[in-house]
LUMLUM-712229 format. One record per residue (C-alpha): residue number from 1; residue in one letter; x, z, y. Coordinates in nm, 2 decimals. Example, Ala and Ser with C-alpha at 12.3 -4.5 7.8 and 13.67 -1.06 7.14 Angstrom:
2
+-----+-----+--------+--------+--------+
|   n | res |      x |      z |      y |
+-----+-----+--------+--------+--------+
|   1 |   A |   1.23 |   0.78 |  -0.45 |
|   2 |   S |   1.37 |   0.71 |  -0.11 |
+-----+-----+--------+--------+--------+
This chain:
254
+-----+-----+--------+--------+--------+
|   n | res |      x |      z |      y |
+-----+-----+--------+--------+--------+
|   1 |   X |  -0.26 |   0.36 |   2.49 |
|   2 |   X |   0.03 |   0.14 |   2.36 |
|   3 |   X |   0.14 |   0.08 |   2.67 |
|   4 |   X |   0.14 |   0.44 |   2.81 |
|   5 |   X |   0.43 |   0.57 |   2.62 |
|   6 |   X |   0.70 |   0.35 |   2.88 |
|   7 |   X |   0.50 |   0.63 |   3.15 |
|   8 |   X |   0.77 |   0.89 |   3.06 |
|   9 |   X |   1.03 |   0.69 |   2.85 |
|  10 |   X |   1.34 |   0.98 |   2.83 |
|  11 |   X |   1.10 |   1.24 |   2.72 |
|  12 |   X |   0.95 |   1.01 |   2.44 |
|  13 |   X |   1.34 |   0.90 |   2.36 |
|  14 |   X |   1.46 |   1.29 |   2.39 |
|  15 |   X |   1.20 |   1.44 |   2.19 |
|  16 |   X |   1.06 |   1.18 |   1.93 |
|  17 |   X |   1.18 |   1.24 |   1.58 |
|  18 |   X |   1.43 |   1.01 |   1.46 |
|  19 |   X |   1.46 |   0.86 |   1.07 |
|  20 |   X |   1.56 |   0.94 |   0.76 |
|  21 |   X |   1.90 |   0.88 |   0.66 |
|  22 |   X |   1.83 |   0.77 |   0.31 |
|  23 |   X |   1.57 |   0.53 |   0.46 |
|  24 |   X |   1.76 |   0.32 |   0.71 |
|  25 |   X |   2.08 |   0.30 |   0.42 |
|  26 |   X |   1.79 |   0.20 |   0.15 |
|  27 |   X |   1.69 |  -0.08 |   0.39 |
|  28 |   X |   2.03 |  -0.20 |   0.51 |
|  29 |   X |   2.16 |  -0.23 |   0.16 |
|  30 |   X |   1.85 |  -0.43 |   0.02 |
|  31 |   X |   1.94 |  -0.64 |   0.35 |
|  32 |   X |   2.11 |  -0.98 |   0.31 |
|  33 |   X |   2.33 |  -0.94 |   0.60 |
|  34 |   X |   2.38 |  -0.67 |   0.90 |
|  35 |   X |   2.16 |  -0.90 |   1.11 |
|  36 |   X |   1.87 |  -0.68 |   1.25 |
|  37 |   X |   1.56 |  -0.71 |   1.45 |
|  38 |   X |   1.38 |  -0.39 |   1.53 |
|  39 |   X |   1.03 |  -0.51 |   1.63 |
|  40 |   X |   0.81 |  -0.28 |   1.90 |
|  41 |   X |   1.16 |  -0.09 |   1.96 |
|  42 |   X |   1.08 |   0.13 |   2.22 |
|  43 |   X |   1.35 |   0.30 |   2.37 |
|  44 |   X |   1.59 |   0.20 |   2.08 |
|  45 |   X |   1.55 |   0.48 |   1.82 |
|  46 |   X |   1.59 |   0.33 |   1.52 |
|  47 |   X |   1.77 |   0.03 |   1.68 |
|  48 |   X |   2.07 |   0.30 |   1.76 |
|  49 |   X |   2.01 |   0.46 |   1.43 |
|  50 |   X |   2.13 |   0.06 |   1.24 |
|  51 |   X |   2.35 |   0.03 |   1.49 |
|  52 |   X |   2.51 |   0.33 |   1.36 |
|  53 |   X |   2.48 |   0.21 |   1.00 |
|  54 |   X |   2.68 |  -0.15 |   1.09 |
|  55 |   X |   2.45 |  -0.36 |   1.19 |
|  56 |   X |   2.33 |  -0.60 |   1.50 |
|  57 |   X |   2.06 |  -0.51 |   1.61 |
|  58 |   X |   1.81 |  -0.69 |   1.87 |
|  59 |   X |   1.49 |  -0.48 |   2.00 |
|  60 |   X |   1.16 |  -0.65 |   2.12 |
|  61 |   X |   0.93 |  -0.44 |   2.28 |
|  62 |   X |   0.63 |  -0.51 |   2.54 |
|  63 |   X |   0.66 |  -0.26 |   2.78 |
|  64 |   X |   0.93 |  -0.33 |   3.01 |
|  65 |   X |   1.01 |   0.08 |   3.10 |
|  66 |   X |   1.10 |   0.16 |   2.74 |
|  67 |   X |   1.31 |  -0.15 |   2.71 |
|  68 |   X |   1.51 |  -0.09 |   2.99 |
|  69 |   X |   1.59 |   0.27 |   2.85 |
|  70 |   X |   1.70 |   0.10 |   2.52 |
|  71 |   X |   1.90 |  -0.15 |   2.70 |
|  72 |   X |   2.09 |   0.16 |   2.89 |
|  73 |   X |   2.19 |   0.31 |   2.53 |
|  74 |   X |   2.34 |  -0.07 |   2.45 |
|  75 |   X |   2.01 |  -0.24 |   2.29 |
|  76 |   X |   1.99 |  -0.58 |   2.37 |
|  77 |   X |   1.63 |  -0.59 |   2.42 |
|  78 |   X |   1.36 |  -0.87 |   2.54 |
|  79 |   X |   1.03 |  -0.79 |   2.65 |
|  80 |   X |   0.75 |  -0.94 |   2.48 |
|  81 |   X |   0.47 |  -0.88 |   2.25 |
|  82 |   X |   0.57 |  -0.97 |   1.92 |
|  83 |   X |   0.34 |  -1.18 |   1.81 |
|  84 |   X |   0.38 |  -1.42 |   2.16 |
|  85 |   X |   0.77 |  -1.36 |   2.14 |
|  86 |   X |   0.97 |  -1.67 |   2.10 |
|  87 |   X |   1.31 |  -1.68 |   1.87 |
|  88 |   X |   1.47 |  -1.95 |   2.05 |
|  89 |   X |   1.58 |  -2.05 |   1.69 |
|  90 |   X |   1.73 |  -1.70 |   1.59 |
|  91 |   X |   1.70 |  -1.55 |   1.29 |
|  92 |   X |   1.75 |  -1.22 |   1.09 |
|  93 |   X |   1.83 |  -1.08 |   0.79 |
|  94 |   X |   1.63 |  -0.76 |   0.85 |
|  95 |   X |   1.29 |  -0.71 |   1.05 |
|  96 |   X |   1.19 |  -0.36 |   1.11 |
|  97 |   X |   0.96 |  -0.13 |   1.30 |
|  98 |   X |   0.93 |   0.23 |   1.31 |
|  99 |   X |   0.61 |   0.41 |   1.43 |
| 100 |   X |   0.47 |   0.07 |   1.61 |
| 101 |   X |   0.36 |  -0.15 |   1.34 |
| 102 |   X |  -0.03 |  -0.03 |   1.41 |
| 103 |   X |  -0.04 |  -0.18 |   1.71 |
| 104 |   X |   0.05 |  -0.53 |   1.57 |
| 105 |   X |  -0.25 |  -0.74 |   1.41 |
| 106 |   X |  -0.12 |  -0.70 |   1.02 |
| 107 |   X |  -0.11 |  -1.07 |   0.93 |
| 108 |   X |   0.00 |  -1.24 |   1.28 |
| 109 |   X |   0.26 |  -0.98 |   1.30 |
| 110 |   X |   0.38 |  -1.07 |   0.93 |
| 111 |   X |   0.39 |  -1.46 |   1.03 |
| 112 |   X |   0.63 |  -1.42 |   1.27 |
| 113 |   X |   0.84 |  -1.21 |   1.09 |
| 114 |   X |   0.86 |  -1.49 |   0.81 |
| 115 |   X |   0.94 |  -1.77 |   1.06 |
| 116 |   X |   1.26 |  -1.59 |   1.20 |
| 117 |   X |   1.39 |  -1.40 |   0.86 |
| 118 |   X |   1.67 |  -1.65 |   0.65 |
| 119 |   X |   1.63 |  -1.65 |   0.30 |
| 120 |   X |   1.56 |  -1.30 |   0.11 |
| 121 |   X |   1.57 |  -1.13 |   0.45 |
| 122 |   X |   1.35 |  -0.83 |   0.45 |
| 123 |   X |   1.11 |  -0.72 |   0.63 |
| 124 |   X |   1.02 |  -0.34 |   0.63 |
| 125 |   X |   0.77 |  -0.11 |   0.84 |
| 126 |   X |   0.78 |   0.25 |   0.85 |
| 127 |   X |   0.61 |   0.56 |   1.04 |
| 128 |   X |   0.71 |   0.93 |   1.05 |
| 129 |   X |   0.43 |   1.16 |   0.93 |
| 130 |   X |   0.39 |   1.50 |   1.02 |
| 131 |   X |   0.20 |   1.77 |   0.83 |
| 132 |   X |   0.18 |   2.06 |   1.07 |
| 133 |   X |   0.13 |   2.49 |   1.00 |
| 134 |   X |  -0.21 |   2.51 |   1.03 |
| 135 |   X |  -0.22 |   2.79 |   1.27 |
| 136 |   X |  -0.03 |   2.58 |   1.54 |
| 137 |   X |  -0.31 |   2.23 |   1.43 |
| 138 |   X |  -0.58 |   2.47 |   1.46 |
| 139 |   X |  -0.48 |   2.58 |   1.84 |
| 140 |   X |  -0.38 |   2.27 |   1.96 |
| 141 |   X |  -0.70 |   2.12 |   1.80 |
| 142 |   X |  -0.94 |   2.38 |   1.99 |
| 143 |   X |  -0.78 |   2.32 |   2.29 |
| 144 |   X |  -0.79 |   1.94 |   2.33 |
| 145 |   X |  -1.13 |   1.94 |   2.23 |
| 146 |   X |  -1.22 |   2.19 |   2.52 |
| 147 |   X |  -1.02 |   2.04 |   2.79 |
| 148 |   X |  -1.12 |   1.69 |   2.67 |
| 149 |   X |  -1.45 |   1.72 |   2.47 |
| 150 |   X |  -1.53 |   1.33 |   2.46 |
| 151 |   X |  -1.21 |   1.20 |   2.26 |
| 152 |   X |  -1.22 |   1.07 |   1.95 |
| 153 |   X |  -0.90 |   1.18 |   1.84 |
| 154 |   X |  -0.92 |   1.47 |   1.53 |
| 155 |   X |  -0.56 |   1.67 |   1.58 |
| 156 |   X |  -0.68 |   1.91 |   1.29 |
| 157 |   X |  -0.58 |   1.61 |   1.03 |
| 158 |   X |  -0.23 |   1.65 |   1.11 |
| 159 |   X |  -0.24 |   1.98 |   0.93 |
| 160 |   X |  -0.31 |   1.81 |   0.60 |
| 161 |   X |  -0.49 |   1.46 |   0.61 |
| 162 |   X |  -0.23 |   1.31 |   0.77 |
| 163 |   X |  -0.11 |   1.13 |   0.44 |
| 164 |   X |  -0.40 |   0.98 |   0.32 |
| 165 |   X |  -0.47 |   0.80 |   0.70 |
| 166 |   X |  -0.14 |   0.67 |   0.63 |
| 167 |   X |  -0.18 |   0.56 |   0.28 |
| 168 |   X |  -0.47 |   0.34 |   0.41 |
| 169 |   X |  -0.26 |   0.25 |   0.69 |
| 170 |   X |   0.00 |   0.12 |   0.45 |
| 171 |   X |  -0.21 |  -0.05 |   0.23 |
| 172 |   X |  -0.37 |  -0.26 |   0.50 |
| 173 |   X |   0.00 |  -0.34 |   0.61 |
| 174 |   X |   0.10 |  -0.44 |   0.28 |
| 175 |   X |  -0.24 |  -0.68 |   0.26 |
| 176 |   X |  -0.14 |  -0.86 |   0.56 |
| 177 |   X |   0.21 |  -0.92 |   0.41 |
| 178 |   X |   0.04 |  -1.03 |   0.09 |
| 179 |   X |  -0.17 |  -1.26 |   0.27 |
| 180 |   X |   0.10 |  -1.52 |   0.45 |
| 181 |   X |   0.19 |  -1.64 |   0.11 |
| 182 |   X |   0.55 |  -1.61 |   0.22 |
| 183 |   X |   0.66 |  -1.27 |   0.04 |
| 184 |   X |   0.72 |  -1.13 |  -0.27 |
| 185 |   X |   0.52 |  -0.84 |  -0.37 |
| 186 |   X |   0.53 |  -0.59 |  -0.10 |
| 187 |   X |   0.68 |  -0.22 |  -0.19 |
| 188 |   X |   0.57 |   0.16 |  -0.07 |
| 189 |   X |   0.80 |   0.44 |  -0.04 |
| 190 |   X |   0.85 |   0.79 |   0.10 |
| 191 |   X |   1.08 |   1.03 |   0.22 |
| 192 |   X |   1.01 |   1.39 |   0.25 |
| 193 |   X |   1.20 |   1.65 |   0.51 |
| 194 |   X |   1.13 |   1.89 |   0.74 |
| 195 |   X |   1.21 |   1.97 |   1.05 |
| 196 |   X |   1.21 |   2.29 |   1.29 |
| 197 |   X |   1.05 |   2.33 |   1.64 |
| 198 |   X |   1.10 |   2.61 |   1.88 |
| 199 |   X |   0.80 |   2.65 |   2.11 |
| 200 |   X |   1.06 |   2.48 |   2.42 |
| 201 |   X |   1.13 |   2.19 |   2.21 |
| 202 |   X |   0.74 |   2.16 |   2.06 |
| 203 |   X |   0.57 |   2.13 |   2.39 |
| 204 |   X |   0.86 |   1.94 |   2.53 |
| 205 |   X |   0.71 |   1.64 |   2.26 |
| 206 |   X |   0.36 |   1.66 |   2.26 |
| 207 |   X |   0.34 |   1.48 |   2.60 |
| 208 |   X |   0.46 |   1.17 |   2.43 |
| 209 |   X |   0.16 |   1.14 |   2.16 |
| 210 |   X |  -0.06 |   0.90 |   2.25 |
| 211 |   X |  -0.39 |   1.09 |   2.33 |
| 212 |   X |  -0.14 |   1.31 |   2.59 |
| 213 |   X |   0.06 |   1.04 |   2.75 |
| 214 |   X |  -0.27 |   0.96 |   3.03 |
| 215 |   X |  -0.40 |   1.33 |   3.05 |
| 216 |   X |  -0.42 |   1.43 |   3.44 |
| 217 |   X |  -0.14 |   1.76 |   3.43 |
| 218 |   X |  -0.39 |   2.00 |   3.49 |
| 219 |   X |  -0.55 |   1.89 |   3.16 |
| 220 |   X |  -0.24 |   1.87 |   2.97 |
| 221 |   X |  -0.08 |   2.21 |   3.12 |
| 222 |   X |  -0.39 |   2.36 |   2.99 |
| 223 |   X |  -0.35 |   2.16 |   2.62 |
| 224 |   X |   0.01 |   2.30 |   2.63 |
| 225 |   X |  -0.08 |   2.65 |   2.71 |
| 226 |   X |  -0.28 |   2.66 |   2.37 |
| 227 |   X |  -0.04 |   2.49 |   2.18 |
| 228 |   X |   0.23 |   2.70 |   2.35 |
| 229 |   X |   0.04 |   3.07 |   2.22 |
| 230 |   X |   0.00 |   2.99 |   1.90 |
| 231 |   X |   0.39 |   2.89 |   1.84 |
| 232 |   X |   0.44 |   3.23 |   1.98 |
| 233 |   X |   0.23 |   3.45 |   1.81 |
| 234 |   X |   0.46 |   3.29 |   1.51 |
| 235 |   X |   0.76 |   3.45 |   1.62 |
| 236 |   X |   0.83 |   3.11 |   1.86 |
| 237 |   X |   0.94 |   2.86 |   1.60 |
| 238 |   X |   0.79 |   2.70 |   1.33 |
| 239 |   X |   0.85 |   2.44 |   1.07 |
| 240 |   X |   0.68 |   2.05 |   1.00 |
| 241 |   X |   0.71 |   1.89 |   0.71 |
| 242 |   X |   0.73 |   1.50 |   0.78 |
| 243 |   X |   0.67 |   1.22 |   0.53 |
| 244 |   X |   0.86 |   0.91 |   0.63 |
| 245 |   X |   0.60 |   0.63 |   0.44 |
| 246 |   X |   0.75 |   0.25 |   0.41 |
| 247 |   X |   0.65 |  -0.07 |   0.36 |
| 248 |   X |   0.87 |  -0.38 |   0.25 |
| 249 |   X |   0.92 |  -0.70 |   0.13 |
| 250 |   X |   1.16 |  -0.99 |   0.10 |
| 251 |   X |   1.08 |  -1.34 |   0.17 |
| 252 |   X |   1.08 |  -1.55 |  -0.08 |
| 253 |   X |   1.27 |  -1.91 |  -0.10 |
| 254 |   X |   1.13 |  -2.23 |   0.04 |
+-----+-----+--------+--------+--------+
């Protein structure tokens, strides 16, 4: 699955939700320096997002379709997986990822990041989390599970158990960080908003989430006739409150 996502790289960069203000200023001002590496960067998201705050940023990402796209928008990107990519000597004052640190084993991931971050840099992991109406969960829910009875995937806990997946999520993160020796004590934060869909612009993203991005399109025209019905029978828009949830540390001296 985390390497499906380069299968229709504009949608994923046209549709995905971007981040916080009031996170990426948080992060750049606990940074060192404007020196940025935004790891599993995708099509360059939050790389543009720094970029627009000041900073240098570089992207590493392993799928070579959604580097290229961030590479088009003016992210200087190398294709790798992080944990096999080589610095060449670099370092950063800043390593980030948004929405990708999952797929990165928690303490290999957190090595690397100490071997190319100078003194104090920080490192610092985040994910947007959605909490969706139930009515529009509930449909899209039934639906998958009809037109693909056998996955494992439980939609309906993006309508409220979202958070605590997450939390666990975090704290595993934050255990890896803990365990290289190399940090100080790591940090959690959030960052509430919302954000409105019309049906158009909701169906436009769901073929970007990860049980979606391999469905064959008769499968998935049927998922997004469900979903599609029960945004209309709202009056055609609804509205998702995200929690942006973060994870950071410095590194320490020495």
């Amino acid at each position: 699955m985390a390497e499906s996502f380069g299968e229709d790289a504009e949608r994923y960069d046209r549709t995905r939700p971007r981040y916080p203000e009031a996170l990426v200023r948080r992060i750049v001002d606990a940074c060192p320096g404007p020196d940025v590496l935004d790891v599993g960067c995708g099509t360059g998201i939050v790389a543009r997002q720094f970029r627009a705050a000041g900073c240098t940023v570089l992207g590493v990402e392993p799928d070579a379709r959604m580097a290229g796209l961030a590479r088009r928008s003016g992210i200087a990107t190398e294709v790798a997986r992080w944990e096999e990519w080589d610095p060449a000597g670099r370092t950063f004052d800043a390593v980030v990822s948004g929405q990708a640190w999952h797929w990165i084993d928690p303490v290999e991931g957190a090595v690397q990041a100490a071997r190319v971050l100078r003194p104090g840099g920080l490192l610092a992991l985040f994910w947007n989390v959605p909490e969706l109406p139930v009515e529009v969960m509930e449909a899209f829910a039934a639906v998958f599970e009809r037109v693909v009875p056998d996955s494992p995937f439980d939609f309906r806990a993006l309508s409220g158990g979202a958070l605590t997946g997450y939390a666990r999520l975090l704290d595993k993160v934050a255990e890896g960080i803990g365990g290289t020796g190399r940090f100080g004590g790591p940090e959690q934060w959030r960052c509430a908003w919302e954000w409105s869909y019309t049906r158009d612009a909701w169906l436009a993203q769901m073929p970007t989430f990860g049980p979606l991005t391999r469905l064959p399109k008769p499968q998935l025209e049927q998922v997004l006739d469900g979903a599609g019905a029960a945004v209309d029978a709202l009056g055609g828009t609804f509205t998702a409150r995200y929690t942006t949830m973060a994870v950071g540390a410095s590194l320490l001296p020495g």
